[in-house]
C-alpha positions as CSV (number, residue, x, y, z in Angstrom):
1,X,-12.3,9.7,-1.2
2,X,-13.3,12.1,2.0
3,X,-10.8,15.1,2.7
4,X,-7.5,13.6,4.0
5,X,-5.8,16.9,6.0
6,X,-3.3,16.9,7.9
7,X,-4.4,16.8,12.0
8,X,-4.1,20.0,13.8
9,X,-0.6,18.8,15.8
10,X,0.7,18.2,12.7
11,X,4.3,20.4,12.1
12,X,2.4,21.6,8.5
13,X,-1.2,22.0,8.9
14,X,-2.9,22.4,5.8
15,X,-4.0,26.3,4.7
16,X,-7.7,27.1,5.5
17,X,-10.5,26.0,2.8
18,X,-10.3,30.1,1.7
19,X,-7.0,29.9,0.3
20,X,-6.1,26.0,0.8
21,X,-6.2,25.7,-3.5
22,X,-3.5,28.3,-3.9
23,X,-1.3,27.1,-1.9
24,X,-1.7,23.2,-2.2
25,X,0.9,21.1,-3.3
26,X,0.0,20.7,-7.5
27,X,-1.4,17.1,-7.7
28,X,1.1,16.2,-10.2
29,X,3.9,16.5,-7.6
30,X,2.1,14.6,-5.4
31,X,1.8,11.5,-7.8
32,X,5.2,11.6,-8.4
33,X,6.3,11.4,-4.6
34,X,3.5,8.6,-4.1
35,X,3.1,6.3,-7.1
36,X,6.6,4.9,-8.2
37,X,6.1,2.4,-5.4
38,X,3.6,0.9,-7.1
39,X,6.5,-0.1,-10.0
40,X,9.1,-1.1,-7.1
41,X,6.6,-3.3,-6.4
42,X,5.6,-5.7,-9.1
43,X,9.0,-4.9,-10.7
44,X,9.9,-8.5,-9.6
45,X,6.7,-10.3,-11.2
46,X,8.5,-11.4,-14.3
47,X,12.1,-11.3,-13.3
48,X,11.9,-13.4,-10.4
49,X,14.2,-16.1,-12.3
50,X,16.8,-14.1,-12.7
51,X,16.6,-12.9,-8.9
52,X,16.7,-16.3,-7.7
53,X,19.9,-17.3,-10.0
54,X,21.6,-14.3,-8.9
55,X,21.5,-15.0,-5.4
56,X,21.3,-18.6,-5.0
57,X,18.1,-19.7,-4.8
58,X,15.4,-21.6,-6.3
59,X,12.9,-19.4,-7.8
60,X,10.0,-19.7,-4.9
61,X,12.5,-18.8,-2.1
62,X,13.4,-15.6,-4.5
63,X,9.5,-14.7,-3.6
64,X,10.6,-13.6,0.0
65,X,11.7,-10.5,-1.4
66,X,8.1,-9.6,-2.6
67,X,6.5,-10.6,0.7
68,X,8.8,-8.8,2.5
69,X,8.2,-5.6,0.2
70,X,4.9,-5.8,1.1
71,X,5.2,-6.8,4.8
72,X,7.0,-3.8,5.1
73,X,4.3,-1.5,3.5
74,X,1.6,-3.0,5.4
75,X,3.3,-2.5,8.8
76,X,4.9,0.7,8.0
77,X,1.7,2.5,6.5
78,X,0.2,2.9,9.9
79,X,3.6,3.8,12.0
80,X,4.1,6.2,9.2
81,X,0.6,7.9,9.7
82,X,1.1,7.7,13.3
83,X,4.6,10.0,13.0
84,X,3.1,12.4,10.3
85,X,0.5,13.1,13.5
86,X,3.3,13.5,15.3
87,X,6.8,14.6,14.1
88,X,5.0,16.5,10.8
89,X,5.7,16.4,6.8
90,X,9.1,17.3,7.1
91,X,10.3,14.5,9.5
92,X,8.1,11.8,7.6
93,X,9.4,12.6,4.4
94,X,13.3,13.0,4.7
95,X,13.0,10.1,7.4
96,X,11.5,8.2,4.0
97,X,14.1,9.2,1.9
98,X,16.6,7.8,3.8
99,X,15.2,5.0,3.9
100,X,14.6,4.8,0.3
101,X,18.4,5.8,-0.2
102,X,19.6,3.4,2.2
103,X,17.4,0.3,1.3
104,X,18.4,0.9,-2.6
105,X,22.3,1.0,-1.8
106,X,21.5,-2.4,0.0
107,X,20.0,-3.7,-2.6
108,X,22.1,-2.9,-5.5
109,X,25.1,-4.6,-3.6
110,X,23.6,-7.4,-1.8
111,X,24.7,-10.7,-2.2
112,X,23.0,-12.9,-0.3
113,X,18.9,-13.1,-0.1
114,X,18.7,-12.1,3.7
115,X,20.3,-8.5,3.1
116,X,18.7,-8.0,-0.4
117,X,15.3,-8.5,1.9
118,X,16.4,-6.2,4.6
119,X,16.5,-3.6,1.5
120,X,13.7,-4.1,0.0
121,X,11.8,-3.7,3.1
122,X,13.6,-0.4,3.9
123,X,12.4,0.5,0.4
124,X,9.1,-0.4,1.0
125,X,8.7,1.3,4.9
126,X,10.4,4.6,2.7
127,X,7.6,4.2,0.2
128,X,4.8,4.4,2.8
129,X,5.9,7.4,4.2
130,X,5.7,9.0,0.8
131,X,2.5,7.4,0.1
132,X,1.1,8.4,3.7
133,X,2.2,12.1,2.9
134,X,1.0,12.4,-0.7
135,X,-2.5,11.1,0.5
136,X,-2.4,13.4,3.6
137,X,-1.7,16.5,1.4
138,X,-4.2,15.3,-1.4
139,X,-7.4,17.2,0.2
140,X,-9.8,16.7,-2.6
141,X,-11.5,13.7,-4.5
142,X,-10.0,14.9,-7.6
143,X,-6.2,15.2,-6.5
144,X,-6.7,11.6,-4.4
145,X,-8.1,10.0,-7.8
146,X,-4.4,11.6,-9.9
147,X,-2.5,9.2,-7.0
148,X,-4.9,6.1,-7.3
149,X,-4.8,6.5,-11.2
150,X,-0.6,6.4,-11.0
151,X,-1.1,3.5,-8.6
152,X,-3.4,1.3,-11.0
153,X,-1.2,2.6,-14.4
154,X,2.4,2.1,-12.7
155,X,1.5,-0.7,-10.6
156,X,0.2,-2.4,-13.9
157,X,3.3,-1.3,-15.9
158,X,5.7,-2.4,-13.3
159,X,6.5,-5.8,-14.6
160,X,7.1,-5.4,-18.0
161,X,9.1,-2.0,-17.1
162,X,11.2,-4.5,-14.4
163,X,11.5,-7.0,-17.1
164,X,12.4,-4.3,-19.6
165,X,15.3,-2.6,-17.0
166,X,16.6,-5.9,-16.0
167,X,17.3,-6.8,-19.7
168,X,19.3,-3.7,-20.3
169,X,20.6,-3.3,-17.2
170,X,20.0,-5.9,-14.2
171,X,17.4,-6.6,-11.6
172,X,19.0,-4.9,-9.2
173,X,18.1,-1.6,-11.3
174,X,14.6,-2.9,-12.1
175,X,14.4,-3.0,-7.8
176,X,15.4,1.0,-7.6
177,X,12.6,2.3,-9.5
178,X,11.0,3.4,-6.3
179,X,13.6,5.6,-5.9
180,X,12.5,8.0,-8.6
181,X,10.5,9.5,-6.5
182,X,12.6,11.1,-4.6
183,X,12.6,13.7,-7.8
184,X,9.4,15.2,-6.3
185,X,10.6,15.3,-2.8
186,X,12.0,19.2,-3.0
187,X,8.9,20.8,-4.6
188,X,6.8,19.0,-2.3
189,X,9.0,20.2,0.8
190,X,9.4,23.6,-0.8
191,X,5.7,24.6,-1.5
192,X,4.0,22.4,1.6
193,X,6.1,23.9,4.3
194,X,6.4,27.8,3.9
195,X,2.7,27.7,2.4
196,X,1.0,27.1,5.6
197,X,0.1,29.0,7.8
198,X,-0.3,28.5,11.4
199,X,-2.7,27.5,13.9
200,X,-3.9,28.5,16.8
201,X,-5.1,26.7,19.8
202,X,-8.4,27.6,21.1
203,X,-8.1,29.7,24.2
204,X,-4.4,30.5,24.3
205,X,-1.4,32.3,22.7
206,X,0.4,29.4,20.9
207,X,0.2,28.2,17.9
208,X,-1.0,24.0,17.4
209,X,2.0,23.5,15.0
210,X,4.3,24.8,17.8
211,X,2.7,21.8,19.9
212,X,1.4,21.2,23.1
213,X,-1.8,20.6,22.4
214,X,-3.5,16.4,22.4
215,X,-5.5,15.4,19.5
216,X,-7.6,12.9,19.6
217,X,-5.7,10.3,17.3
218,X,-2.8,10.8,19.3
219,X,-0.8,14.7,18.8
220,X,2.4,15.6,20.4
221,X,0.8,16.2,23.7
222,X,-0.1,12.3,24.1
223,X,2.0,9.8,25.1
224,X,3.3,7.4,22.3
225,X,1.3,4.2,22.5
226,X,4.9,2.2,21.7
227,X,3.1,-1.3,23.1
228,X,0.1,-1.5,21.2
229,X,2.4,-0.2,17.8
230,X,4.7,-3.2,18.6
231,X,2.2,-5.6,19.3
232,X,0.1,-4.6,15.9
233,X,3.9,-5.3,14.0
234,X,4.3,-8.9,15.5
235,X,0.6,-9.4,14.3
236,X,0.7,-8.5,11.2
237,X,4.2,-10.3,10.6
238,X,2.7,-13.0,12.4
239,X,-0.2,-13.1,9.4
240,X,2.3,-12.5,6.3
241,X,3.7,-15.9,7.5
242,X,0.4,-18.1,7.7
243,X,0.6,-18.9,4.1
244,X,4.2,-20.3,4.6
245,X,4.3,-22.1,8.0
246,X,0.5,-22.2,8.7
247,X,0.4,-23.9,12.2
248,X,3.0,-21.7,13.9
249,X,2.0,-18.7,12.2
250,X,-1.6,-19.4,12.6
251,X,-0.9,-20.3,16.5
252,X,1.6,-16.9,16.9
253,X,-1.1,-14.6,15.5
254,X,-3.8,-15.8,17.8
255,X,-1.8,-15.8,21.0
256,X,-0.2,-11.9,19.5
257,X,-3.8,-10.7,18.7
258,X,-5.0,-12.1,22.0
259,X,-2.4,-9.6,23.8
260,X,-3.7,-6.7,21.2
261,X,-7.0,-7.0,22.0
262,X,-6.0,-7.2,26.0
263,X,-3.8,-4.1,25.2
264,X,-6.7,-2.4,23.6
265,X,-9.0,-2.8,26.5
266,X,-6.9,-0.9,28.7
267,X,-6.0,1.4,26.4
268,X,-8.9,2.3,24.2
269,X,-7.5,5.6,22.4
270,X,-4.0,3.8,22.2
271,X,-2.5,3.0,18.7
272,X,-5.4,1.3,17.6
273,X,-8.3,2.7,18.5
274,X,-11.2,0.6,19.8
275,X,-14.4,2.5,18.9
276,X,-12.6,2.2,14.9
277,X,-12.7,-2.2,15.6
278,X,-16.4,-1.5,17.1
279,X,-17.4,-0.1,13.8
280,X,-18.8,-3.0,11.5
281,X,-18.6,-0.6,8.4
282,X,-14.8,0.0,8.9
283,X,-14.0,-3.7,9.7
284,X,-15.7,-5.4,6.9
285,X,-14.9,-2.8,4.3
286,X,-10.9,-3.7,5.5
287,X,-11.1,-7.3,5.3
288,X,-13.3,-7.1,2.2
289,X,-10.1,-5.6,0.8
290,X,-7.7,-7.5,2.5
291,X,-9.3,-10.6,1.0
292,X,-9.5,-8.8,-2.9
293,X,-6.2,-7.8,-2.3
294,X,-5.0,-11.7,-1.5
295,X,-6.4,-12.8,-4.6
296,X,-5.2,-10.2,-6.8
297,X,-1.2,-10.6,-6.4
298,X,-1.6,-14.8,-6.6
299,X,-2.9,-14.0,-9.7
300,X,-0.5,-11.3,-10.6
301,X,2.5,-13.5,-9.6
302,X,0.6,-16.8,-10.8
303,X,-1.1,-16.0,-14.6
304,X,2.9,-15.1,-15.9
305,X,3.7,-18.9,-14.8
306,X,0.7,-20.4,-15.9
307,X,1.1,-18.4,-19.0
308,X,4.4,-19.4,-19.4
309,X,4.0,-23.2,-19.3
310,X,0.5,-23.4,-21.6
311,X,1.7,-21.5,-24.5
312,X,5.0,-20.8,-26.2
313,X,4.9,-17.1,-25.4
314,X,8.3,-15.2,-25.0
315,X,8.3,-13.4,-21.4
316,X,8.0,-10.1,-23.6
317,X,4.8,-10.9,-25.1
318,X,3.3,-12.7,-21.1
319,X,4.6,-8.9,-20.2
320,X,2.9,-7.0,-22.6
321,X,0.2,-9.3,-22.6
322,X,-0.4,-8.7,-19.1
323,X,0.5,-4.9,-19.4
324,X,-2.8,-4.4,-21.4
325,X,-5.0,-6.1,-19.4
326,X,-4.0,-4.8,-16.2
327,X,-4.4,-1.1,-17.7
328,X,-7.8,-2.4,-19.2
329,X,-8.6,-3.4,-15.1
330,X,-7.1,0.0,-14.4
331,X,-9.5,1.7,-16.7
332,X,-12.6,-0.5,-15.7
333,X,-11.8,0.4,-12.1
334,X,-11.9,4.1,-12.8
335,X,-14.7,4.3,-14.5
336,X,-16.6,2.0,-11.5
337,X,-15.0,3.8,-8.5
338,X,-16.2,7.0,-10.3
339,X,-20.0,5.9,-10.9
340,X,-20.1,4.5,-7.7
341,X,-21.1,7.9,-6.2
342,X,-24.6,7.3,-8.4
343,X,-25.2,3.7,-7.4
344,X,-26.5,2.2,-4.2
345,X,-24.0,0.3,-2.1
346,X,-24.8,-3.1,-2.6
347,X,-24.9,-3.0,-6.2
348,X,-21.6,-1.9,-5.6
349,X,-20.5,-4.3,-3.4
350,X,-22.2,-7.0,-5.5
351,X,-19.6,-6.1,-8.6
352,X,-16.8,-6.2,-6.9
353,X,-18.0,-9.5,-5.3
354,X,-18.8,-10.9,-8.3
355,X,-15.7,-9.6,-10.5
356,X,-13.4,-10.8,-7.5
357,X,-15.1,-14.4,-7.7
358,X,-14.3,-14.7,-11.5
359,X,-11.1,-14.4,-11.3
360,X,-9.9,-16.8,-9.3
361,X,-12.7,-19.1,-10.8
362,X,-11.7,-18.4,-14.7
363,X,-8.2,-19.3,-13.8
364,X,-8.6,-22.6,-12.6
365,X,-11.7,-23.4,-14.8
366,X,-10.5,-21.9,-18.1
367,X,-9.4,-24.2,-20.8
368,X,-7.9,-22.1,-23.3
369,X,-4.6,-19.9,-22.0
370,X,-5.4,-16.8,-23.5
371,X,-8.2,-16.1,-21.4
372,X,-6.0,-16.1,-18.4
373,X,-5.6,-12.3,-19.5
374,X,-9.1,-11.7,-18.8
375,X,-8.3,-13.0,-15.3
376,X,-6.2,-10.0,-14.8
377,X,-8.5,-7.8,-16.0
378,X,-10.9,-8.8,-13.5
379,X,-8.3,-9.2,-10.8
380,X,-7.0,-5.7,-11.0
381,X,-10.9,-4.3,-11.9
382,X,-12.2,-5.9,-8.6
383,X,-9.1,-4.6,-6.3
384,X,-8.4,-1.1,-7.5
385,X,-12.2,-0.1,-7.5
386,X,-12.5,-2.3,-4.4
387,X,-10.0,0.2,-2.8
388,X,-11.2,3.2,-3.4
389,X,-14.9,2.7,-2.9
390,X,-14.3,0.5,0.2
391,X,-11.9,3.4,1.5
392,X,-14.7,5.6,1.3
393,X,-16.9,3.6,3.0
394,X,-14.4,3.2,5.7
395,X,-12.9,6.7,6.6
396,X,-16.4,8.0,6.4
397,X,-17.6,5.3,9.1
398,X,-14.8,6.6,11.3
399,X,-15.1,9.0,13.5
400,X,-13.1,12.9,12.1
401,X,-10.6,12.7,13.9
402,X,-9.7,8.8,13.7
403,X,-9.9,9.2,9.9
404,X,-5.9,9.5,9.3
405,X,-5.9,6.7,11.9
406,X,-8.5,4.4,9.9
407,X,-7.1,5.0,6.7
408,X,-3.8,3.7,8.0
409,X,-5.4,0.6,9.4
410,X,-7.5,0.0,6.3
411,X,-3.8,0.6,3.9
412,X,-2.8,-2.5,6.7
413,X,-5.4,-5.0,5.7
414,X,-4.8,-4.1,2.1
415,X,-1.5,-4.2,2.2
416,X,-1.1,-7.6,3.8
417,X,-3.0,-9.2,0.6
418,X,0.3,-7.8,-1.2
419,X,1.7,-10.0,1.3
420,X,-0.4,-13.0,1.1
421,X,-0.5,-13.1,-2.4
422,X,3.2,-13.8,-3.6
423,X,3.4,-16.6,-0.5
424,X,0.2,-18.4,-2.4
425,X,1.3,-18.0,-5.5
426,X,5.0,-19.7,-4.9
427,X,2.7,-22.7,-3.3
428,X,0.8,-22.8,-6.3
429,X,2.9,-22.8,-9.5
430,X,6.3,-22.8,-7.8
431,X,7.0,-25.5,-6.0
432,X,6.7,-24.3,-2.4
């Protein structure tokens, strides 16, 4: 992935390129602060039973507590990036451990569904902020691919680990793994903020860190764009909601994105920046991984079920099952986002079309269980190469200083497939 810096009117600007490798946050750290969320997040895949008995409910209302996890990473990934531009590292991360904190304490006490949900999506706002910080201190291809590596290796060992921690323990613990970043949260603090040196503005005696100055993605000298950040929320909540109440959702979305786009016209630079939505690269390479992103969490959510009911397989052996060939996807995806660099784009594009058609395809088609292993495979192959190619592709349409700004957006559209995905799969194998 392209350099992702810090902005200028950022509190922690990153060191110059002379002496930036010194001083940088050692990658290590970084994966720690950014990839437990990946864990927190598919903790539930295989647990979701016990969730529902727990609190009350049947098994697909139990789901709400995924979509909302990833409702709240979808929204919060770009407000996060926008106060990173703003308030700095420090702000952004303590702000996202409190919210961590706060959203696990809810959750390990909750009884009912509504306030479990409320904590989860504080967990999952707290998580972006990480996420957006680890990627904006990352500044190399090689430290971004140590976080996207964690992401595909803990995101695939999430739900046997949540099955594993809810056997000894309870769910509720299996839901707090995200918390364990917060280990990394002091070294990152500690050797980002003294380490960097600071700024100054062209043509005058202060420094940019000490603000004052405008930056074109929006700095401390421009005006919040609070409207157009609201009206991008009630959008995307609008969309998580389409695959559960299609005709109101479907009719709020288009009268929300109506005002969006009206808000966007008069404000151009605003929140969402139109000359990023006039770039075709950018918008297709976002709903291109929007839509891989959809169909990889049904089949996360839905292969354990359909697993479940064709063979006599304990949940241990779906888990481990699964395990392996979500880490052989992981793999796969490594080694394709990596030889992508040699290889033109649309042979690229035509793999990850064709390994995102299979899956969904071998799922419904395939006659002997077992193989619905190979549908994760492909799944996870298809999405995690699919996000770091098609990331690429995007930040480097964007303009330089709309990059931070675009990679926030294009975390949205993926994100909301986290959303989509659970919501499907309860329609499809669990009764609605």
């Amino acid at each position: 992935m392209p350099e992702l810096a810090l902005p200028p009117a950022a509190r922690t600007p990153p060191p110059p390129a002379s002496t930036q490798e010194t001083r940088q946050v050692p990658a290590a750290w970084l994966a720690l602060l950014a990839t437990p969320v990946a864990a927190s997040a598919n903790g539930p895949v295989l647990i979701l039973p016990d969730m529902a008995d727990s609190l009350g409910v049947r098994t697909a209302t139990a789901t709400w507590l995924v979509t909302v996890f990833a409702w709240a990473m979808a929204v919060g990934t770009p407000l996060m990036a926008g106060l990173l531009r703003r308030r700095g590292l420090d702000g952004t991360l303590r702000l996202s451990a409190v919210l961590i904190v706060a959203g696990t304490a809810v959750v390990a006490v909750a009884p009912w569904l509504p306030l479990a949900m409320a904590g989860r999506a504080a967990q999952a706002a707290g998580g972006a902020g990480l996420i957006t910080a680890a990627m904006s201190l990352a500044g190399s291809v090689r430290r971004m691919g140590v976080i996207t590596a964690g992401f595909g290796t803990l995101g695939a060992a999430g739900p046997l680990l949540g099955s594993a921690i809810a056997d000894v323990a309870s769910w509720r613990v299996s839901l707090a793994v995200g918390a364990v970043a917060l280990l990394a949260l002091p070294a990152v603090l500690r050797r980002a903020t003294p380490s960097a040196p600071r700024q100054r503005a062209p043509g005058s005696g202060q420094s940019a860190s000490e603000g004052g100055q405008s930056t074109p993605g929006g700095g401390r000298g421009t005006p919040f764009d609070g409207r157009g950040a609201a009206l991008l929320v009630l959008v995307a909540t609008a969309l998580v909601l389409v695959p559960r109440y299609p005709l109101p959702a479907v009719a709020a979305s288009s009268a929300l994105a109506a005002l969006l786009a009206l808000h966007i016209r008069s404000r151009p630079t605003g929140f969402v920046p139109a000359s990023l939505l006039r770039t075709r690269t950018f918008v297709l390479s976002a709903l291109l991984a929007c839509a891989l992103a959809t169909s990889y969490f049904t089949l996360l959510f839905t292969v354990p079920q359909l697993l479940g009911d064709r063979t006599g397989w304990s949940t241990s052996t779906i888990g481990t099952g699964q395990l392996v060939a979500l880490l052989a996807g992981s793999a796969l995806s490594m080694v394709l986002a990596a030889a992508s660099a040699r290889m033109s784009r649309p042979r690229v594009l035509t793999i990850l079309l064709t390994a995102g058609a299979l899956a969904p395809l071998t799922a419904v088609l395939t006659p002997w269980a077992p193989l619905l292993l190979l549908v994760a495979t492909l799944a996870v192959l298809a999405t995690s190469a699919g996000q770091a190619t098609l990331a690429v592709y995007a930040t480097q349409a964007a303009p330089t200083a709309l990059r931070p700004t675009a990679i926030g957006l294009f975390n949205l559209c993926y994100q909301l497939g986290g959303a989509f995905g659970p919501a499907i799969a309860a329609l499809i194998t669990l009764g609605g």
